[in-house]
C-alpha positions in Angstrom: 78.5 110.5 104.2 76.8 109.3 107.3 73.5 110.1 105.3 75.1 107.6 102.8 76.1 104.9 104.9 72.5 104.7 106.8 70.5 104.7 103.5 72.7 101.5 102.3 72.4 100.1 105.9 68.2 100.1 104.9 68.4 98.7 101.3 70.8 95.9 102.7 68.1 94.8 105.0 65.3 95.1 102.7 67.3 92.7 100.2 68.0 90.9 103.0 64.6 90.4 104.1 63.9 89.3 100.2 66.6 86.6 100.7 65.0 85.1 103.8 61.9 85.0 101.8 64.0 82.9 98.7 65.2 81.0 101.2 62.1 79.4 102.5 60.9 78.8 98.8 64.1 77.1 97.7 63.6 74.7 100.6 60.0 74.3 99.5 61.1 73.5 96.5 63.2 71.1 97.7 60.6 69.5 99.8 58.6 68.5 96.6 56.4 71.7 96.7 55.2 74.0 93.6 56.6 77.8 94.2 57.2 78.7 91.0 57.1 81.3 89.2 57.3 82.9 92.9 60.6 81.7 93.5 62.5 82.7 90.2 61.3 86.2 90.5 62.1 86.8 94.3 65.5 85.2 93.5 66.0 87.1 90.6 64.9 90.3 92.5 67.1 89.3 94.9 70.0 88.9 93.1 70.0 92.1 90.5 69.7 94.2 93.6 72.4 92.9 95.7 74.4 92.5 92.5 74.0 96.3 91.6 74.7 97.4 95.1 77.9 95.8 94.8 78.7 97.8 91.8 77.5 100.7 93.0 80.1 100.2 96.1 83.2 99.2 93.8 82.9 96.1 96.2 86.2 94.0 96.4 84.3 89.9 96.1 82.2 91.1 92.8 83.4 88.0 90.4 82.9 85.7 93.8 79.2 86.9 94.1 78.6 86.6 90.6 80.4 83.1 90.6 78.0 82.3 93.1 74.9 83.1 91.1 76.3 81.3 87.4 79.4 79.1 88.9 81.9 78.1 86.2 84.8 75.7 87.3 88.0 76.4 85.0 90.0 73.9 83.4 93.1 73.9 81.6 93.3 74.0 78.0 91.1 76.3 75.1 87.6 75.7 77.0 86.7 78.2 79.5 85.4 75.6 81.9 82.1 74.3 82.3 78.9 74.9 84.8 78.6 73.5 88.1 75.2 71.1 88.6 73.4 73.6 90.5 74.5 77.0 91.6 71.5 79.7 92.6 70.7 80.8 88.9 69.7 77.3 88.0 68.1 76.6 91.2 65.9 79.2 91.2 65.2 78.8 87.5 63.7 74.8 88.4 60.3 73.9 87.8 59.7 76.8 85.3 58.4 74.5 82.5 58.2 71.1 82.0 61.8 70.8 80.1 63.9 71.8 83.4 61.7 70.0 86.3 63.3 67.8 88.7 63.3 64.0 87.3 62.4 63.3 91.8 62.5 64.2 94.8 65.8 63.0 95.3 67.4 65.1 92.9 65.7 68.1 94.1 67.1 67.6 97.4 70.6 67.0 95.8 70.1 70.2 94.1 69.0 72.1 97.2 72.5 71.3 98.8 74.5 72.6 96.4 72.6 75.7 95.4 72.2 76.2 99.9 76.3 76.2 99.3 76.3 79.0 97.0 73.6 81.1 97.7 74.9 81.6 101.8 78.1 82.3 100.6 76.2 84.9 98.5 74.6 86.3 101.0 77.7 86.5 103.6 79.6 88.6 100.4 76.6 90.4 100.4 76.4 91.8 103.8 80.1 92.2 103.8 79.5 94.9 101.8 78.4 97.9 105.1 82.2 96.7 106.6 83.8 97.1 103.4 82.2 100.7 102.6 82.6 101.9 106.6 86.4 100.7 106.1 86.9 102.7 102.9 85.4 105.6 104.4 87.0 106.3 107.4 90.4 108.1 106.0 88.2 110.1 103.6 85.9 111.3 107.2 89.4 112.1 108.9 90.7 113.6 106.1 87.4 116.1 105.2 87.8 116.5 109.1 91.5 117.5 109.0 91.0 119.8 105.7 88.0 122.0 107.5 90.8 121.9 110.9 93.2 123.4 108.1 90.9 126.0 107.0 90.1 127.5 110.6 93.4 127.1 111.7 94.4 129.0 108.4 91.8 132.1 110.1 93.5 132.5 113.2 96.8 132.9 111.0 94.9 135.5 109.4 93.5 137.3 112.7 97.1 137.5 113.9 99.0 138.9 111.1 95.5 141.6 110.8 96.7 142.5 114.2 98.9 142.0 117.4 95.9 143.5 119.7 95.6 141.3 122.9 92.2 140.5 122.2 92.8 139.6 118.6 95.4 137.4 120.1 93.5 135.7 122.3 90.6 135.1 119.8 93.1 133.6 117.3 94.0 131.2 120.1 90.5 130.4 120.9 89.3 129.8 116.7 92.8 127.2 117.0 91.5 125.9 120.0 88.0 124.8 118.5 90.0 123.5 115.3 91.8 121.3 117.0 89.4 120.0 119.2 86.8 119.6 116.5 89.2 117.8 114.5 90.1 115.1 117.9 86.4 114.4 118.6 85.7 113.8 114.6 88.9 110.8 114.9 87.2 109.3 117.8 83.5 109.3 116.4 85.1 108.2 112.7 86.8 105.0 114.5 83.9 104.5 117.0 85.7 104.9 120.2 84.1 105.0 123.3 85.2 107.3 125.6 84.7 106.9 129.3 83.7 110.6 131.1 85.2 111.4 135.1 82.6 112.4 136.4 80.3 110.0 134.7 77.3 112.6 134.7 79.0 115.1 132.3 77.0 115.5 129.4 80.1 115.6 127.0 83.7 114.2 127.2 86.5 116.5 128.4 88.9 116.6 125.6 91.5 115.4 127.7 89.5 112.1 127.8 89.0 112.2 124.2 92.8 112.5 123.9 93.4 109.8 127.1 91.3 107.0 124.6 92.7 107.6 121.3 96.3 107.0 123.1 94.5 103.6 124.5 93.2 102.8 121.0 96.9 103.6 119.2 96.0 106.8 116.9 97.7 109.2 119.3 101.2 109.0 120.6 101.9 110.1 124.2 104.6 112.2 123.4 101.7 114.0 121.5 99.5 114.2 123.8 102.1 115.8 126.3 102.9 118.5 123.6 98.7 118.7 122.8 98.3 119.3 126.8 100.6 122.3 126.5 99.2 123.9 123.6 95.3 122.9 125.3 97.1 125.2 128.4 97.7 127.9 125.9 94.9 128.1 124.2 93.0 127.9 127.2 94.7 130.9 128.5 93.8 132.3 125.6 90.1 132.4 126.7 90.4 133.7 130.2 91.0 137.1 130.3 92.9 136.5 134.1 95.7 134.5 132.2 98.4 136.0 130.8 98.8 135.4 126.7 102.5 135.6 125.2 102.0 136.1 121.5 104.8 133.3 120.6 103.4 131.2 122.4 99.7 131.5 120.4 101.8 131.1 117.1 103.0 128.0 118.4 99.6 126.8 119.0 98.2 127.7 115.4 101.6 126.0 113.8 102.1 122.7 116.1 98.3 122.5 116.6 98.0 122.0 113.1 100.9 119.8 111.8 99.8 117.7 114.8 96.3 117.5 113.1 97.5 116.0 109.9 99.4 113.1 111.6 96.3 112.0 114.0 93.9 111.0 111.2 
């Protein structure tokens, strides 16, 4: 998924680097200079490739992209409406034969101003896109996160009804233990949460400071965290042989651990 997002975070750049480039022409354009066929095939490139992005991303502003590109103003009645003066399509499109060149400078300029409206509001749709996508994406990140939480959690079930054994105990606690930990620092790096380490020179976060941010940021209640703490105490107990392990206790772990996992997504 990550993989995903990064790959459309590069072709929204490279289109975006085309659009700088359709930019400068249609200015040139507007200026009185000769950049066609140049500039209808950069703007065309520009626009079949954002446009099938967009598709490709089920993105929510698809008719106002397109409106952009071929804008039709509606009226009331049996007509569909009628064309704007200049949107980008016939912009771009100028100065491709001697039928459609500007009559002057002055009307290529007017031109320019309108087709400038539409084709930033293009590209702002456009890059809106990444936010739209990372938005959509983050309850389907928790939720894989929660369901491969469920599965381990679902194993140290297993271990304990395979056997009552103190060390199969405590390894049942331990597997619940990495589960729901797992499953806390997945929330925080899905919502981009920055957790602050005490000391500062730890290489990772404790996961009571993962647990101490995602109360800051909302997704965690503290009532849950005070019941989290206790089952972190048993769990932890579970992997130090010195500490004494009460078997209800580890089955309160696997049970609370993970109903508490599919309410902090």
């Amino acid at each position: 998924m990550q993989t995903k997002l990064i790959e459309l975070e590069h072709r929204v750049d490279e289109l975006e680097r085309l659009a700088d480039e359709v930019g400068a022409l249609s200015k040139k354009q507007a200026q009185g200079e000769d950049v066609q066929p140049e500039l209808s095939i950069k703007g065309e490139r520009w626009y079949r490739g954002a446009r099938e992005i967009l598709v490709q991303q089920q993105f929510s502003g698809v008719e106002e992209f397109e409106n952009c590109y071929r804008s039709i103003i509606a009226e009331p009645g049996p007509n569909k409406g009628f064309r704007t003066f200049s949107d980008v399509e016939q912009y771009i499109n100028r100065n491709t034969s001697d039928r459609n060149k500007f009559k002057s400078l002055g009307e290529a300029q007017e031109n320019y101003g309108l087709f400038a409206e539409k084709f930033q509001k293009a590209r702002a749709l456009f890059k809106s896109v990444l936010e739209e996508t990372r938005s959509r994406e983050l309850p389907v990140k928790t939720q894989l996160s929660f369901a491969a939480a469920a599965s381990e959690f679902e194993t140290a079930e297993e271990l304990l009804r395979a056997s009552k054994e103190e060390a199969i105990v405590r390894a049942s606690g331990v597997v619940a233990r990495v589960a729901l930990e797992r499953h806390l620092r997945t929330v925080a790096e899905v919502h981009c949460i920055s957790i602050q380490m005490n000391p500062p020179h730890k290489k990772a976060p404790a996961v009571e400071h993962v647990m101490t941010s995602l109360v800051k940021q909302s997704l965690l209640t503290p009532i849950q965290k005070s019941e989290l703490d206790s089952l972190f105490k048993i769990a932890n107990n579970c992997a130090h042989p010195k500490e004494a392990v009460i078997l209800e206790d580890v089955e309160r772990l696997i049970r609370r651990g993970k109903e508490l996992a599919s309410m902090i997504l």
